[in-house]
RODO-2510 file (C-alpha; in nm, 4 decimals, decimal comma):
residues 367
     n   res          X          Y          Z
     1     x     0,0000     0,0000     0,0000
     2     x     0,1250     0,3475    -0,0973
     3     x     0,1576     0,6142     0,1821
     4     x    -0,0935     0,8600     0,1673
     5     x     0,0561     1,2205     0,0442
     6     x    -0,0134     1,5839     0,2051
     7     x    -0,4204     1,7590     0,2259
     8     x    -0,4758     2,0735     0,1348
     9     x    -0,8386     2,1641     0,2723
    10     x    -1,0291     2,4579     0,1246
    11     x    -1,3620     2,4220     0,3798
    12     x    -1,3873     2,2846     0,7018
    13     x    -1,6792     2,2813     0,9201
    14     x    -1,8223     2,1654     1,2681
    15     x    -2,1473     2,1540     1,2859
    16     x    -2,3467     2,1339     1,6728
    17     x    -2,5069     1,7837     1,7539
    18     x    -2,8971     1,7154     1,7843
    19     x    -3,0725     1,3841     1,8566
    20     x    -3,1862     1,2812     1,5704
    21     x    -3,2037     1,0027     1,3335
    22     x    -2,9260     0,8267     1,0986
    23     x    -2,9267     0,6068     0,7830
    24     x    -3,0684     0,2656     0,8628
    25     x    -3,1232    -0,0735     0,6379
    26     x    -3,3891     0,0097     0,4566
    27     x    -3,5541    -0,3510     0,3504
    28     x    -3,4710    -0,6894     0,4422
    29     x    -3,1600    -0,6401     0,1905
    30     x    -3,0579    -0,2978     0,3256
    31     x    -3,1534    -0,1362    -0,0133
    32     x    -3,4309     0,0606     0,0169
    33     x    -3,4299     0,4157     0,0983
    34     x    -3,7109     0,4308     0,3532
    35     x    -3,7022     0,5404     0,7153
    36     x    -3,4316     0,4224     0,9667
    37     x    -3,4051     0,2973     1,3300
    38     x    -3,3327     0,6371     1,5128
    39     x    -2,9505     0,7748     1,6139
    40     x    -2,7495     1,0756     1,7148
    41     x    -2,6847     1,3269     1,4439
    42     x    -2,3345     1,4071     1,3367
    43     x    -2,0969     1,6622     1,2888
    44     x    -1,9816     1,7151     0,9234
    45     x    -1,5923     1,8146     0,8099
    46     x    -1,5244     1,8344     0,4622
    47     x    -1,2283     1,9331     0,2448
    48     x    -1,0481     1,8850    -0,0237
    49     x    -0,7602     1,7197    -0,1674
    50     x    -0,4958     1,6585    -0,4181
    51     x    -0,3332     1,4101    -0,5797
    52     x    -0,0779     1,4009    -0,8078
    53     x    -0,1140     1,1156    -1,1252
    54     x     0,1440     0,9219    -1,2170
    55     x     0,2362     1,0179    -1,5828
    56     x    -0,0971     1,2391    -1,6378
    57     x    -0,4559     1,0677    -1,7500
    58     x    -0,5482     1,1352    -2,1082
    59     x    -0,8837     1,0947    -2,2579
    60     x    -1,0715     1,2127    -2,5638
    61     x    -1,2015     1,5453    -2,4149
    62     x    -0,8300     1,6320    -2,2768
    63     x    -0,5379     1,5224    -2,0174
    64     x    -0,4748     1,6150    -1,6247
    65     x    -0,1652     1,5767    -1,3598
    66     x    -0,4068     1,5062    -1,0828
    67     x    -0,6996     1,3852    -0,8894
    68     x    -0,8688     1,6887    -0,6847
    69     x    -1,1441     1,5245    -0,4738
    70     x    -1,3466     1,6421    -0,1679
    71     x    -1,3801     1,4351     0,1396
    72     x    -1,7031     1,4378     0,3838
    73     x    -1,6267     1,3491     0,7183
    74     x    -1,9423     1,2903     0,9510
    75     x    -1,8246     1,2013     1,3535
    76     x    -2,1118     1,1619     1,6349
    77     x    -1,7714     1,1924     1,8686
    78     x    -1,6591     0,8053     1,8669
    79     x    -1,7516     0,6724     1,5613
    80     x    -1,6241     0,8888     1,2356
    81     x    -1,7192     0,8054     0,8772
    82     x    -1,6014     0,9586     0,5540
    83     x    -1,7202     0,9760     0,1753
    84     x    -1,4862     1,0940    -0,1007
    85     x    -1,6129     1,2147    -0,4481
    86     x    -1,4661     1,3383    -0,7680
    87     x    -1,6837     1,7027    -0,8804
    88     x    -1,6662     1,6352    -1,2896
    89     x    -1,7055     1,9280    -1,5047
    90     x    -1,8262     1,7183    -1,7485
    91     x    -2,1663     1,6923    -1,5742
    92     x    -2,1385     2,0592    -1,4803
    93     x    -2,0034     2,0077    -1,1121
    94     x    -1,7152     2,2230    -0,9755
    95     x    -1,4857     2,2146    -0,6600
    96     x    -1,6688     2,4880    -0,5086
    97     x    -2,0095     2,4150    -0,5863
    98     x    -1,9928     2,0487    -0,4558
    99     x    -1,8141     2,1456    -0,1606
   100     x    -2,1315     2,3833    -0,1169
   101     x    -2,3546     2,1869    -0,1504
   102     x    -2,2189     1,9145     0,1411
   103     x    -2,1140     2,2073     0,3333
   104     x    -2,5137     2,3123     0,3055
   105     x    -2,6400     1,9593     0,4771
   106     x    -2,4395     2,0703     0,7911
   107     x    -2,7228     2,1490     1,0180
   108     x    -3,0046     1,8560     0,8731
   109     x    -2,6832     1,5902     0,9332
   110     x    -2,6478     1,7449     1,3312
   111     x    -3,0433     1,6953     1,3478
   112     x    -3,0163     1,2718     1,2390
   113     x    -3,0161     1,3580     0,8348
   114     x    -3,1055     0,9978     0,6793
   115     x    -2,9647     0,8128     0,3433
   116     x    -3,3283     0,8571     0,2386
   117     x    -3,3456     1,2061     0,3525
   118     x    -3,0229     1,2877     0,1870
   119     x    -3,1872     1,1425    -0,1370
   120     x    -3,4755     1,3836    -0,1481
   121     x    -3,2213     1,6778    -0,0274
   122     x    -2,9118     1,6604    -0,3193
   123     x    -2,9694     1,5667    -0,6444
   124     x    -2,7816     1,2400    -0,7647
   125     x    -2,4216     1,3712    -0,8192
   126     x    -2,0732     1,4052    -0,6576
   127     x    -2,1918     1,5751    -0,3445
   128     x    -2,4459     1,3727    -0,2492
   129     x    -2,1978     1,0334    -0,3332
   130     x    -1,9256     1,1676    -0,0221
   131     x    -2,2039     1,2624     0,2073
   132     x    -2,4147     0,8872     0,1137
   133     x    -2,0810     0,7030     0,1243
   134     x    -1,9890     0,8779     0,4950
   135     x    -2,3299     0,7918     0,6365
   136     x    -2,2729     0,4071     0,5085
   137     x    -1,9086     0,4054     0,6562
   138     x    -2,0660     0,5735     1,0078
   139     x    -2,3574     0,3511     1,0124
   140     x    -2,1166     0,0314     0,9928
   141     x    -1,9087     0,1168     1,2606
   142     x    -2,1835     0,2586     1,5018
   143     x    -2,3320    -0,0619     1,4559
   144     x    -1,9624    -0,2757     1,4565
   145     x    -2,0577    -0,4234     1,1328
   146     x    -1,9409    -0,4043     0,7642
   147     x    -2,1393    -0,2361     0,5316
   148     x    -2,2295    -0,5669     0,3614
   149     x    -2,4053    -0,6768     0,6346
   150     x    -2,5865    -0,3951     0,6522
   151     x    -2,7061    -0,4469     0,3095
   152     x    -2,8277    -0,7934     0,3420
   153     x    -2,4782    -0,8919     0,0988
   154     x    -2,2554    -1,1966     0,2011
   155     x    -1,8882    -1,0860     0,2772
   156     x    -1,6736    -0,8540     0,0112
   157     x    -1,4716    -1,0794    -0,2190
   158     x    -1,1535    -0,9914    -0,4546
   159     x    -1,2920    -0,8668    -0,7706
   160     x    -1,1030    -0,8233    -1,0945
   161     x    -1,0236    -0,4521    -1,2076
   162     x    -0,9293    -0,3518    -1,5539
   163     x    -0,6309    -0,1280    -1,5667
   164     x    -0,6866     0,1509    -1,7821
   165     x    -0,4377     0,2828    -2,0412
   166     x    -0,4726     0,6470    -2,1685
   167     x    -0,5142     0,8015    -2,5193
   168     x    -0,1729     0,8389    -2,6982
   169     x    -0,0269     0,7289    -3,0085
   170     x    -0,1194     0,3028    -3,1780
   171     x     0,2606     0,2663    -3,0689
   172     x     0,2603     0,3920    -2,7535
   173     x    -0,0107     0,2389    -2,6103
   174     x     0,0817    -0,0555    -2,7563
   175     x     0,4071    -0,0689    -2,5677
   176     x     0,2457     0,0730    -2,2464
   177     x    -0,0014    -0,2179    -2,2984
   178     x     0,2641    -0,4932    -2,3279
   179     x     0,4134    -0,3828    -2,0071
   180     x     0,1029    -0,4166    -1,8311
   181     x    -0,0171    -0,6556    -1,9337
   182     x     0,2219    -0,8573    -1,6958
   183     x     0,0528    -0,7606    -1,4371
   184     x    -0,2940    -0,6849    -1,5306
   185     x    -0,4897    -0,9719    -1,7367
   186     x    -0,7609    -0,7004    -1,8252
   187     x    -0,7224    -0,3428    -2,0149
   188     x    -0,8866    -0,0893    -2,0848
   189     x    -0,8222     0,1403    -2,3816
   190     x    -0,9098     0,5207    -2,3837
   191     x    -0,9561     0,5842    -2,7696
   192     x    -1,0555     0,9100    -2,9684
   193     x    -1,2262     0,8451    -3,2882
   194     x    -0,8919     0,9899    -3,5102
   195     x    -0,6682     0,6403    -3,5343
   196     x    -0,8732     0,4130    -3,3201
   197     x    -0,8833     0,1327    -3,5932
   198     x    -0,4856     0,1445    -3,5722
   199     x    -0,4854     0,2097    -3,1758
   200     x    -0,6861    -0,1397    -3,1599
   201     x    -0,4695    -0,3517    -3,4291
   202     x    -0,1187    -0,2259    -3,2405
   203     x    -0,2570    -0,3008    -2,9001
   204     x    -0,3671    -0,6592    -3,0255
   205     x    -0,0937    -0,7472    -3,1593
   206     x     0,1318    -0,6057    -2,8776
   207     x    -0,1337    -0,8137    -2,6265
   208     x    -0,2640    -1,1314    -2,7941
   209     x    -0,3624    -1,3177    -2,5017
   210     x    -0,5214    -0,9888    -2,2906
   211     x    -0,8874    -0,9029    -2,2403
   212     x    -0,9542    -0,5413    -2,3316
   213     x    -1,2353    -0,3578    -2,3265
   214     x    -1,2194     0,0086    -2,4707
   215     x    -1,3847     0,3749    -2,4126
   216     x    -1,4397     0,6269    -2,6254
   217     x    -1,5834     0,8546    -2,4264
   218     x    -1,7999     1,0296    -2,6687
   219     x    -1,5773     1,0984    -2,9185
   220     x    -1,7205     0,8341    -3,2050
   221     x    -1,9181     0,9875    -3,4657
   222     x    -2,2497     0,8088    -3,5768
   223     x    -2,1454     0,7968    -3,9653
   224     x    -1,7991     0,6233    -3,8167
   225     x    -1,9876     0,4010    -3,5289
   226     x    -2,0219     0,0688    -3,7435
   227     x    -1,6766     0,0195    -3,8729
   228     x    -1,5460     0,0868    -3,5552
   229     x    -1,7710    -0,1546    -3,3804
   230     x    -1,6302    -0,4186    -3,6235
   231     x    -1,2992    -0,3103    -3,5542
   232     x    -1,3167    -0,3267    -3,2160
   233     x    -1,5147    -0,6820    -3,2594
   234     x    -1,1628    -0,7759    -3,5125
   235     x    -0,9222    -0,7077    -3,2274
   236     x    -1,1209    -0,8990    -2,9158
   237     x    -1,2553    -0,6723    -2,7014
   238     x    -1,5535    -0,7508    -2,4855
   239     x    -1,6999    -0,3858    -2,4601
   240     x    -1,7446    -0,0446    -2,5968
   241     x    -1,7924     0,2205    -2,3499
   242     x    -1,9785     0,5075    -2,4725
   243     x    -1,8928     0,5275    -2,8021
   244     x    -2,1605     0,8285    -2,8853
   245     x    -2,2265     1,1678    -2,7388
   246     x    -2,5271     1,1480    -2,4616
   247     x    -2,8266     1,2567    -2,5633
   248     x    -2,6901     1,1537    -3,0060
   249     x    -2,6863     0,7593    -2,9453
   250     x    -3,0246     0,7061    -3,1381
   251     x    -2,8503     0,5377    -3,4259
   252     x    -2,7324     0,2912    -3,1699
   253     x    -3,0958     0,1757    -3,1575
   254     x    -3,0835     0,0987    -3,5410
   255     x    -2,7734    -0,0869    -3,5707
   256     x    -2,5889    -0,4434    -3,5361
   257     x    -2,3551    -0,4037    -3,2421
   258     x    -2,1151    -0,7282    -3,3108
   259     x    -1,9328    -0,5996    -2,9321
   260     x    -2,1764    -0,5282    -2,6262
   261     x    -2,2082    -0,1524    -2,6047
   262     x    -2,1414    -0,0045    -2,2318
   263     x    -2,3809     0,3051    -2,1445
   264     x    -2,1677     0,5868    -1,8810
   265     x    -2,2562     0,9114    -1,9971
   266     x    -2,5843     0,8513    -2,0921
   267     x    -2,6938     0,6708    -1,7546
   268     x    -2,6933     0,8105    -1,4129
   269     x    -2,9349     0,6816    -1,2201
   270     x    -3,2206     0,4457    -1,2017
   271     x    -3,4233     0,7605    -1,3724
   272     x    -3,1667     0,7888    -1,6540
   273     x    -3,2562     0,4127    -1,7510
   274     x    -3,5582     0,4380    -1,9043
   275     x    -3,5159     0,3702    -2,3219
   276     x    -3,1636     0,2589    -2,2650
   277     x    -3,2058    -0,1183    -2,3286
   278     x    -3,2936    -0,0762    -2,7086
   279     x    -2,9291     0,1157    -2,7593
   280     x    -2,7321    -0,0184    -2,5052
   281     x    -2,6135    -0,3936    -2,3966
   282     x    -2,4586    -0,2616    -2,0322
   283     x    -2,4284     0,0456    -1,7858
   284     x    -2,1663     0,1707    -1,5961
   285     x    -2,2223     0,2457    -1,2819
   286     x    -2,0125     0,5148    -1,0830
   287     x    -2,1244     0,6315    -0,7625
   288     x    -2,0134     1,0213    -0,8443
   289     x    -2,2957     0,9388    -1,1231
   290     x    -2,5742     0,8019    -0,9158
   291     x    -2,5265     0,9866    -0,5806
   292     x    -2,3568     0,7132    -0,3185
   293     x    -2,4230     0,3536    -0,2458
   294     x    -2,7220     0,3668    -0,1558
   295     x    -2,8776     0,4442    -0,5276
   296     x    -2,6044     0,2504    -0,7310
   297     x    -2,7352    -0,0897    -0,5241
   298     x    -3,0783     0,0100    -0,6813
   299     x    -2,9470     0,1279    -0,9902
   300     x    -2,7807    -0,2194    -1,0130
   301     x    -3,1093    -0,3906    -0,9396
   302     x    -3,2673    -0,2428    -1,1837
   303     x    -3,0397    -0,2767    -1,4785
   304     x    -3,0700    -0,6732    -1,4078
   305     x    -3,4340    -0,6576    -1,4538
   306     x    -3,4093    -0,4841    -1,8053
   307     x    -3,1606    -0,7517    -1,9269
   308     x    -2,8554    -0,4930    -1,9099
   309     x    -2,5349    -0,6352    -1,8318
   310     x    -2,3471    -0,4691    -1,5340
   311     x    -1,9944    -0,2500    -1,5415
   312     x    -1,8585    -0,0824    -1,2403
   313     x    -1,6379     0,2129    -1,2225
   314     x    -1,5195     0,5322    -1,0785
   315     x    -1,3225     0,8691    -1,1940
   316     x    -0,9659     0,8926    -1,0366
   317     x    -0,9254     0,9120    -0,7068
   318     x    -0,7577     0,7432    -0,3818
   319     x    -0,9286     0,3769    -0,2097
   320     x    -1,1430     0,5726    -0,0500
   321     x    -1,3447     0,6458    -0,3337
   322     x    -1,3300     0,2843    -0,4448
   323     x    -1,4256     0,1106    -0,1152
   324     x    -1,7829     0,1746    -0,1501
   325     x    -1,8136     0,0791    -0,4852
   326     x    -1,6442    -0,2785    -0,4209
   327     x    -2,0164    -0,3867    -0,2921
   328     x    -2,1863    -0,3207    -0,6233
   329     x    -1,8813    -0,4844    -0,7997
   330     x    -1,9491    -0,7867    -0,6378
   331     x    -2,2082    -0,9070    -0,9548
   332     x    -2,0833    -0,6900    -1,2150
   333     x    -1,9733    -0,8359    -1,4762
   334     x    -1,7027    -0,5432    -1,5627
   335     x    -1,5114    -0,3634    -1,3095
   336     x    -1,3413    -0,0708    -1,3471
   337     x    -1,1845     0,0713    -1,0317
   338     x    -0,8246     0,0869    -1,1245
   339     x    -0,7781     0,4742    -1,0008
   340     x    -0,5037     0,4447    -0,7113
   341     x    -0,3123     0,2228    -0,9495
   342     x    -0,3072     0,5719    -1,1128
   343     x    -0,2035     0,7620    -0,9002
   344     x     0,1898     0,8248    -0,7719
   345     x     0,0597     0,7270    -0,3839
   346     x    -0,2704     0,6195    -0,2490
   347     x    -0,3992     0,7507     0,0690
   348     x    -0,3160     0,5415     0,3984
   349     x    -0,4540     0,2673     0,4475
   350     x    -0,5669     0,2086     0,1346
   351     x    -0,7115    -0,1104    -0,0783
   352     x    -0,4735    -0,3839    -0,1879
   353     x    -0,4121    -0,4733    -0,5505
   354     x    -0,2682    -0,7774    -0,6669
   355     x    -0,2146    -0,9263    -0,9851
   356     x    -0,5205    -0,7390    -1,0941
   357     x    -0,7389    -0,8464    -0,8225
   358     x    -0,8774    -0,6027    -0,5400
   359     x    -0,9175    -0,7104    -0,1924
   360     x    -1,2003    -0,5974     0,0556
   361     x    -1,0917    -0,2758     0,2520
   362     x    -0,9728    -0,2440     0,5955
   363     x    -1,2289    -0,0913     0,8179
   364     x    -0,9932     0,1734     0,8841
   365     x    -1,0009     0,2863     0,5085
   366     x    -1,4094     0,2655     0,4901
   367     x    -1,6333     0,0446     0,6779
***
């Protein structure tokens, strides 16, 4: 495990303590959001942090040095929990306006604020994810239980991630893909549209015997979609991540897809679902996406029932950010949650990665 590198907070607050109420287990599974058992309230801390990225992290809308997240802390005064999210401009979210936005759920949180009150309070998004994530991690350790239990789940197992490679030149990530592929037995490709076709042949070549799956985060165009598909279908890979802007994947709908096509942009939530079955064979589920835990666990529920196939993933960020998220990986059929790998340290202690598996966290990390 990597030793965890300086903070630099930008908001801190204390709020007072009330009796109250705090997130409970919903149904017999622990899923629903419905009223819990009653608790103390909390105080809420939350700042933010930066982390440097090993080698930057380039994708088809641009490249960054490092992973600026915001941490919610929630303590009752023995028991502490914490939540970390990734604001992404992409879904117009900023530092300041997340950190707002928790920072504004100060005073319900000292009066007992709920998961299911939370839901009803935020919108789904980054803010609410730290704050839903903190109330899961407080709620285990109030109770001296793991957060699986709480949710009616057996025990966390090790779960395969995919190690992600960024968008660069056919012969560069070609060679960055033979040298990781030692350790990791699944890739994933960032590609751009411009030189994908080649990006897939030199990566397949370079990698015979690896899975890959590949995102294109948007940057396909539909008049281009098809022969990429078959492309990607030529080379192996097992998925297509978003291939089309959100909101200008109808053509999906009206086309053979010879690789299962992976829905992240264009699904959020469980109210982001509706339609997506006709154009999509999977969703990707990322709790900065959906709001926390809480709604991914439904999100995944529901995506089951409308035949979708299951990915799990995350922006970049430390283990602390991909703790929660190891509970919905535990049926997905794709995980993605490779972000301290990318990073040069992890916070401490963080999750342990070997050979490409991921191992349940400490409860000193998250729950």
């Amino acid at each position: 495990m990597r030793g965890a590198i300086g903070k630099s907070p930008v908001f801190e607050r204390k709020s007072g303590r009330k009796k109250g109420v705090m997130a409970g287990l919903g149904n017999e599974r622990g899923r629903e959001l419905n009223a819990p058992p009653p608790a103390a309230g909390c105080d809420l801390d939350v700042a933010v942090e930066t982390w440097p990225i090993r080698g930057g992290f380039t994708i088809s809308r641009g490249a960054k040095h490092e992973a600026v997240v915001v941490v919610a802390s929630l303590s009752d005064g023995r028991h502490k929990g914490r939540g970390e999210c990734v604001p992404y401009a992409r879904y117009g979210e900023s530092i300041e306006a997340v950190v707002s936005a928790i920072a504004a759920c100060a005073e319900p949180l000292a009066g007992g604020l709920t998961r299911a009150d939370l839901a009803s309070l935020l919108p789904a998004g980054a803010a609410r994810n730290a704050l839903d994530c903190a109330l899961w991690d407080l709620e285990a350790k109030r109770a001296c239980e793991r957060p699986t239990t709480l949710a009616g789940m057996a025990a966390l197992q090790p779960v395969l991630t995919a190690f992600t490679l960024s968008l660069a030149p056919p012969d560069a990530m070609a060679a960055r893909a033979h040298e990781a592929s030692a350790v990791h037995p699944l890739l994933k490709l960032k590609l751009g549209g411009d030189g994908d076709i080649d990006r897939l042949a030199a990566v397949r070549a370079a990698v015979p015997q690896a899975r890959l799956i590949v995102d294109a985060n948007e940057a396909w165009q539909p008049d281009d979609v098809e022969s990429l598909l078959a492309a990607a279908a030529s080379a192996g890979v097992e998925l297509v991540e978003q291939p089309l802007p959100a909101g200008g994947d109808d053509v999906l709908a009206r086309i053979a897809r010879p690789v299962p096509v992976c829905a992240d942009e264009s699904v959020h939530d469980r109210a982001s679902l509706a339609g997506l079955a006709s154009r999509y064979d999977a969703v990707n589920i990322k709790l900065d996406k959906t709001g926390g835990l809480t709604e991914a666990l439904l999100l995944a529920e529901e995506a089951r029932k409308l035949g979708l196939k299951i990915m799990v993933g995350s922006m970049v960020a430390t283990s602390l950010a991909m703790a929660p998220a190891l509970l919905v990986a535990q049926n997905a059929d794709w995980v993605d949650l490779d972000g301290p790998l990318l990073l040069e340290r992890d916070r401490s202690p963080g999750l342990t990665y070997d050979a490409g598996m991921i191992f349940p966290p400490p409860p000193a990390l998250w729950g």
